[in-house]
GUKEBA-329751 format. One record per residue (C-alpha): x negated, y negated, z; residue number from 0; residue in one letter. Coordinates in steps of 0.5 Angstrom, whole numbers, plus 500, padded with zeros to 3 digits. Example, Ala and Ser with C-alpha at 12.3 -4.5 7.8 and 13.67 -1.06 7.14 Angstrom:
% residues 2
((475,509,516),0,"A")
((473,502,514),1,"S")
END
This chain:
% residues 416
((829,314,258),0,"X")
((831,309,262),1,"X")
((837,312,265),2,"X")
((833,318,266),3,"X")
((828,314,270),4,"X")
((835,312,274),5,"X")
((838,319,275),6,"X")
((832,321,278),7,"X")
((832,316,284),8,"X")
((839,317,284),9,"X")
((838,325,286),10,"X")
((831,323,290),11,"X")
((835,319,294),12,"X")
((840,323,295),13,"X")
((835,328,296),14,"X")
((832,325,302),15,"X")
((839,322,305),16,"X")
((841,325,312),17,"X")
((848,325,314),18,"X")
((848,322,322),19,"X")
((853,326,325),20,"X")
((857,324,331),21,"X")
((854,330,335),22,"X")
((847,327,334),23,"X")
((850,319,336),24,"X")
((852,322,342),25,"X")
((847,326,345),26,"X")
((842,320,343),27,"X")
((846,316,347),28,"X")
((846,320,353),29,"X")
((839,321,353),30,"X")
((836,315,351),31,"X")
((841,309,354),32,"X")
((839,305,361),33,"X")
((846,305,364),34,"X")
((845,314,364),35,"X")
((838,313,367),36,"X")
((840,307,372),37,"X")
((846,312,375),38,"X")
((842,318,374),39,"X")
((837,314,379),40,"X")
((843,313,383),41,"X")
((844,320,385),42,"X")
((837,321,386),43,"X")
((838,314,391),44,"X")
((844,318,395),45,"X")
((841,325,395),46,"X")
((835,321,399),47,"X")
((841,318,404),48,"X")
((844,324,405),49,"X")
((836,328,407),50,"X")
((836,322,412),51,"X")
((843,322,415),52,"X")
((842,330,416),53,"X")
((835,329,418),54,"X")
((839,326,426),55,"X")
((841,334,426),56,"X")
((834,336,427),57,"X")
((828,335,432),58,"X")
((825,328,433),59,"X")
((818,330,435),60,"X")
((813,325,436),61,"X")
((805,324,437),62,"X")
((802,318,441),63,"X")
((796,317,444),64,"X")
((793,310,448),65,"X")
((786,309,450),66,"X")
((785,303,455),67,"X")
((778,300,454),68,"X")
((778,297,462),69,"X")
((785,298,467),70,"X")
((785,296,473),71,"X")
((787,302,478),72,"X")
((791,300,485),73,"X")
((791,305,490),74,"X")
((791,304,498),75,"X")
((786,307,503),76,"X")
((786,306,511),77,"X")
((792,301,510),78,"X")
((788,297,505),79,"X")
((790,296,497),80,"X")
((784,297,493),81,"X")
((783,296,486),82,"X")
((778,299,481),83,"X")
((777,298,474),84,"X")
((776,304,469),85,"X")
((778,306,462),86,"X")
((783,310,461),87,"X")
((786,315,455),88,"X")
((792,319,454),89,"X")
((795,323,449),90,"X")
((801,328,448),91,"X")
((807,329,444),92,"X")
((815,329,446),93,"X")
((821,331,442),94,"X")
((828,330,443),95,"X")
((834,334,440),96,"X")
((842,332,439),97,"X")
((846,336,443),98,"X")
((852,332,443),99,"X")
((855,326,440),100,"X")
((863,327,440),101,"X")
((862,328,431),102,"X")
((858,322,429),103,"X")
((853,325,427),104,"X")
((857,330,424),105,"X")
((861,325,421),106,"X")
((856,321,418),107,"X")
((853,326,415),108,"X")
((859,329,411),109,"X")
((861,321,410),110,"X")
((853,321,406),111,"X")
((855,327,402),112,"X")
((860,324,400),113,"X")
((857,318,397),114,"X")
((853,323,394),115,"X")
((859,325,390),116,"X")
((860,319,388),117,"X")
((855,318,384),118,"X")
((855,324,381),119,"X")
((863,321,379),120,"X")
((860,315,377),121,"X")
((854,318,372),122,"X")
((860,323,369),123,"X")
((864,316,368),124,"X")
((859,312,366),125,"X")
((857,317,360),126,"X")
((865,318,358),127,"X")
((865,311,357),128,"X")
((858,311,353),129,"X")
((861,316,349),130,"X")
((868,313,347),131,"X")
((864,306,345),132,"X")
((859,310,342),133,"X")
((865,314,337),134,"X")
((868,306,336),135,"X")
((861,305,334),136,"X")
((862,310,329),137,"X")
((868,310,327),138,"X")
((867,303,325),139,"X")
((862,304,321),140,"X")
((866,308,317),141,"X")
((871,304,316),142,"X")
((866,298,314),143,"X")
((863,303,309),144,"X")
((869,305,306),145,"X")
((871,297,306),146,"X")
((864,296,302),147,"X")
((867,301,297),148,"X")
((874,298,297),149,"X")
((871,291,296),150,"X")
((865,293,291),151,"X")
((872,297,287),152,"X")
((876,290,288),153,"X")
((870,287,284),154,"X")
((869,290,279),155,"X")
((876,290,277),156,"X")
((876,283,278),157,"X")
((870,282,274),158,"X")
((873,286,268),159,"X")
((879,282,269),160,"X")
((875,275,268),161,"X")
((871,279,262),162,"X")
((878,280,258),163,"X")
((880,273,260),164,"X")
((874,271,256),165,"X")
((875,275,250),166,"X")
((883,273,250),167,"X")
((882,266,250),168,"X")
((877,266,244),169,"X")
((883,270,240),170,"X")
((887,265,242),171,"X")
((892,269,246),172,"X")
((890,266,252),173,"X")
((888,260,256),174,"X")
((883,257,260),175,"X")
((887,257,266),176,"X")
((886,265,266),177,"X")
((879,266,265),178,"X")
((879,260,271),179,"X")
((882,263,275),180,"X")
((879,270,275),181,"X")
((873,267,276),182,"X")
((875,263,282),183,"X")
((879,270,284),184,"X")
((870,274,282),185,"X")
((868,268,287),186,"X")
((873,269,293),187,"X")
((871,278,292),188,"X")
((863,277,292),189,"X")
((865,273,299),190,"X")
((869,278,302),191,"X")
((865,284,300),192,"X")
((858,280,303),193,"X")
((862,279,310),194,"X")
((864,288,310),195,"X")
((857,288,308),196,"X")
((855,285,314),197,"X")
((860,288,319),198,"X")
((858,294,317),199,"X")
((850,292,318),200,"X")
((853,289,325),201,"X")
((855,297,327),202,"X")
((850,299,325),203,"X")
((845,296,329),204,"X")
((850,296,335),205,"X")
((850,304,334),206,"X")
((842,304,334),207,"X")
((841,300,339),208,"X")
((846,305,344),209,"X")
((842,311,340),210,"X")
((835,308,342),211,"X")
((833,310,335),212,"X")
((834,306,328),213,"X")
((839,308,322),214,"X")
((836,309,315),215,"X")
((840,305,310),216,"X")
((841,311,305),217,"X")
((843,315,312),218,"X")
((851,319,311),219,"X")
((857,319,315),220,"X")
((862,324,317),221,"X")
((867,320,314),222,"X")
((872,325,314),223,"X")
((873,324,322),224,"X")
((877,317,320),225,"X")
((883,324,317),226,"X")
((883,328,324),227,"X")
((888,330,326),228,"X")
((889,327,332),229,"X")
((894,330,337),230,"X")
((897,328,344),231,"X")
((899,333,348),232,"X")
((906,332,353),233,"X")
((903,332,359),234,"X")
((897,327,357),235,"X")
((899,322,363),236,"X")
((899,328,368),237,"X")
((893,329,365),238,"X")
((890,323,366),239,"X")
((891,322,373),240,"X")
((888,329,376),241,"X")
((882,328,371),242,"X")
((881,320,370),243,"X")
((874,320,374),244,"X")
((875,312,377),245,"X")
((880,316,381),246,"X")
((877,321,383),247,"X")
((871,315,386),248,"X")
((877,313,390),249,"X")
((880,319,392),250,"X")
((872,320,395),251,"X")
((872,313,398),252,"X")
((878,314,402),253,"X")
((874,320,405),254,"X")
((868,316,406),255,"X")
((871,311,409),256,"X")
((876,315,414),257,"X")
((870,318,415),258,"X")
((865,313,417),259,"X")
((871,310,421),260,"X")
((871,316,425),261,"X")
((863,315,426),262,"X")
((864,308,429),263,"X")
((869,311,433),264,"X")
((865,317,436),265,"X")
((859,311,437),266,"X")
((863,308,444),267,"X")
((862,315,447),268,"X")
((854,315,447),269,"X")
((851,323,446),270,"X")
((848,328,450),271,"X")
((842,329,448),272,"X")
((835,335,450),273,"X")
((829,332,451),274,"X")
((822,334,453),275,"X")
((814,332,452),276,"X")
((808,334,455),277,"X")
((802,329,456),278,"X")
((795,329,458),279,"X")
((792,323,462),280,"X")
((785,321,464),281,"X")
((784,315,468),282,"X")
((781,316,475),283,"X")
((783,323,475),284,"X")
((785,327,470),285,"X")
((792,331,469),286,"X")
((798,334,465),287,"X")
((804,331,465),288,"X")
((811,336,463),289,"X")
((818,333,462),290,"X")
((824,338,460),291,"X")
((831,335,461),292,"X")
((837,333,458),293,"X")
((839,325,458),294,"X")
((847,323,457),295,"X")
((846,315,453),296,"X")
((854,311,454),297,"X")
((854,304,452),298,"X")
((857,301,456),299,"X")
((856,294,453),300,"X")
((854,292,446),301,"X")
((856,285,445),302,"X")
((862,287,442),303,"X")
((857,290,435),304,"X")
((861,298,437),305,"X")
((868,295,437),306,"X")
((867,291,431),307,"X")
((864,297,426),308,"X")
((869,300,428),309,"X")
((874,295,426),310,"X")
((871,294,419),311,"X")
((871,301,418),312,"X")
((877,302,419),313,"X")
((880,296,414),314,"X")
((875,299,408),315,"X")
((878,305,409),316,"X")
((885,301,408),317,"X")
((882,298,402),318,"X")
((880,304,399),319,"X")
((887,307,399),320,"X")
((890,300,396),321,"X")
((885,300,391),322,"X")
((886,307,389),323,"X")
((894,306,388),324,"X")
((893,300,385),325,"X")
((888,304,380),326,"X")
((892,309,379),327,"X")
((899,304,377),328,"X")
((894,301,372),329,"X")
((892,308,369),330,"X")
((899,309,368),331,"X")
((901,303,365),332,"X")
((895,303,361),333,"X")
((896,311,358),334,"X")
((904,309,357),335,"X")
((902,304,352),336,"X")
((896,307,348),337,"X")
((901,313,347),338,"X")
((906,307,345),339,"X")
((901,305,340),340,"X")
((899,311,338),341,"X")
((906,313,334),342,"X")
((906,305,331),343,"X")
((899,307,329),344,"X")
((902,314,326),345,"X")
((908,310,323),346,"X")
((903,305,320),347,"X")
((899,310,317),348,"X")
((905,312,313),349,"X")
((907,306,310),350,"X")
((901,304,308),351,"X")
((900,310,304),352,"X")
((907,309,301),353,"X")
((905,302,300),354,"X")
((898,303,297),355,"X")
((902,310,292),356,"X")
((907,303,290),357,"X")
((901,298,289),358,"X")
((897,302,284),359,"X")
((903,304,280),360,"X")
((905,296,279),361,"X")
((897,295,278),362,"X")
((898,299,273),363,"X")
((904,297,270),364,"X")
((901,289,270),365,"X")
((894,291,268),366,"X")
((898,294,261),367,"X")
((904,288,260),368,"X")
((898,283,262),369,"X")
((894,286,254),370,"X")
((901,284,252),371,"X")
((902,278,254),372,"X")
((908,281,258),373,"X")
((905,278,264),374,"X")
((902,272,267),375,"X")
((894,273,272),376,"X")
((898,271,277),377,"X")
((903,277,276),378,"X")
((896,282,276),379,"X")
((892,278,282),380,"X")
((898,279,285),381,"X")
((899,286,284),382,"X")
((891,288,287),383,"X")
((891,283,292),384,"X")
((898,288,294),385,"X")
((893,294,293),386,"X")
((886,291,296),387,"X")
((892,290,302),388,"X")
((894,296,302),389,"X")
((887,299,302),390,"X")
((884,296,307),391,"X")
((891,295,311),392,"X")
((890,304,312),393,"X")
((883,303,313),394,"X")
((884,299,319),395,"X")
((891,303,321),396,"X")
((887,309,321),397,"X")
((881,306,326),398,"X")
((886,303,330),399,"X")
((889,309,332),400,"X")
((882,313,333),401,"X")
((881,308,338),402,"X")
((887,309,342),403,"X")
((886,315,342),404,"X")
((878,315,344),405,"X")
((880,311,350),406,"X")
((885,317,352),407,"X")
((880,321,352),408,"X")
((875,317,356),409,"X")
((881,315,360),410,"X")
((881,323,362),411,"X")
((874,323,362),412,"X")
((873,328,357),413,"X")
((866,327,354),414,"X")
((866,329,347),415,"X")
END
């Protein structure tokens, strides 16, 4: 009844289990991360700059109007200046319009779009990135669940060997010191197997909070991402540097600066500008006023403010092509080393496998001289101390390499 009763929960639970894909963990991520939303913002902030620049473009048109409750009117008669004090009221409206103004305007409206663009660099960066940490996320979870398993296996082999210990000093076939020392070897699994237990409940948590949703207990994993076939193509680096977002935003920003160094530039030669307004006056005497004409504005002296704006623009845009080369030395190293680490990581995999096919056979081996007394505990504790390191040794070779190559991924932008 008992183990009917146990099945039951078991197929219930299995029955109402989930399995998390990595897909689902990716577009929760996007959808519910702040640092998405923040940059999301940043667009929007932009695309208000760039309305503003371009708005210089267009008409300015202004409506004023003035009341005066008492004004004092001066007006000569027969030689004599005579004054009166009356109210007075105007009202009108006047436009003025960009002519010309030797491309500053122009420059930094193109300058503004620019800047546009980069956000939208900056977001598509931003979630490359979240999605790499959010596959780190994942993978992590895998290894720490299969290191739990491992762990769970490595106990109960140590729990049988502490059983047996017991059994073969009652016949007198073995010591004390056996039974001891498989029971301190129980001790130091049960350890062990708390710590992979919290680690995988620590990328969990880590995982849920980039989701913005909890993970259930009992929730399944694709654990076969950690056997992908990873593969890098020969051209990765070439790859890198035509696709790699950061440099891109540097590439934009020698733009936006060379850019808004020709605006400072052009601001030394004034504008042309159409103006007109028309105003209806009532004091004494009651009027229309019309204005139509155009306006030449040259600074002729600012204090130096044109000059300097000018100079500054002139050095940000030297900053941004130094910036651009130093980012694209440190991609270049960086992916020479993650395709470096990538075959250590594939060569490690091999020799852990062959090491773990080794280990088994001696644990094997040891387990049956041991019943025989051909073997000490120390050989055998040896021989799955050997086999737990080769488990756990894979298990981390694999999530090492899926590592460096999420980081190429995101190194080439690419957001799955």
């Amino acid at each position: 009844m008992n183990r009917l009763l146990f099945v039951s929960c078991l197929l219930s639970s299995l029955l109402f289990s989930q399995t998390l894909t990595l897909e689902h963990s990716i577009q929760k991520t996007l959808q519910n991360h702040p640092d998405v939303k923040t940059f999301a913002l940043r667009v929007s902030q932009s695309h208000s700059a760039y309305d503003a620049s371009f708005s210089d473009y267009l008409p300015q048109v202004t409506l004023s109007a003035n009341y005066n409750a008492v004004q004092t009117f001066v007006f000569p008669a027969n030689g004599v200046f005579n004054t009166i004090d009356d109210t007075g009221w105007s009202a009108g409206a006047s436009v003025k319009q960009k002519i010309w103004d030797f491309s500053k305007t122009s420059s930094s409206v193109d300058a503004s779009k620019l800047d546009e663009s980069i956000s939208q660099l900056s977001l598509e960066d931003i979630k490359a990135l979240l999605v790499s940490k959010v596959k780190s996320l994942y993978e992590l979870m895998l290894v720490e669940k299969e290191a739990v398993t491992v762990r769970e296996q490595d106990l109960q082999t140590k729990e049988a060997y502490y059983k047996q210990s017991l059994a073969f000093v009652e016949q007198g076939l073995k010591t004390s010191a056996d039974s001891s020392r498989f029971l301190s070897a129980v001790y130091l699994s049960k350890e062990s197997l708390a710590e992979s237990q919290a680690e995988f409940e620590k990328a969990k948590n880590s995982l849920s909070l980039y989701m913005g949703e909890p993970i259930a207990s009992n929730t399944l994993l694709e654990s076969e991402l950690l056997d992908s076939d990873f593969t890098t193509s020969a051209d990765v680096e070439q790859k890198i540097l035509a696709q790699n977002y950061q440099l891109k935003i540097a590439t934009q920003n020698i733009e936006k600066n060379e850019l808004l160094q020709k605006s400072a530039q052009a601001s030394h030669y004034g504008s042309i500008d159409a103006v007109g307004s028309y105003n209806h006056i009532s004091s004494l005497n009651t009027y229309d006023s019309k204005l139509l004409g155009v306006t030449l504005n040259i600074p002729l002296y600012s204090g130096g403010r044109v000059s300097a704006e000018s100079q500054k623009a002139e050095i940000d845009a030297q900053i941004a092509k130094e910036q651009k080369a130093s980012a694209k030395l440190a991609l270049k190293e960086e992916s020479e080393n993650l395709l470096t680490d990538i075959k250590k990581y594939r060569y490690t995999i091999e020799a852990k496998k062959a090491q773990l096919h080794s280990s088994k056979q001696t644990t094997a081996l040891l387990d049956g001289r041991y019943k025989e007394g051909l073997a000490t505990y120390i050989e055998v504790l040896d021989a799955t101390a050997l086999e737990l390191n080769a488990k756990l040794g894979l298990l981390n070779a694999k999530y090492q390499l899926a590592q460096a190559i999420n980081r190429l991924q995101y190194l080439q932008g690419k957001q799955k």
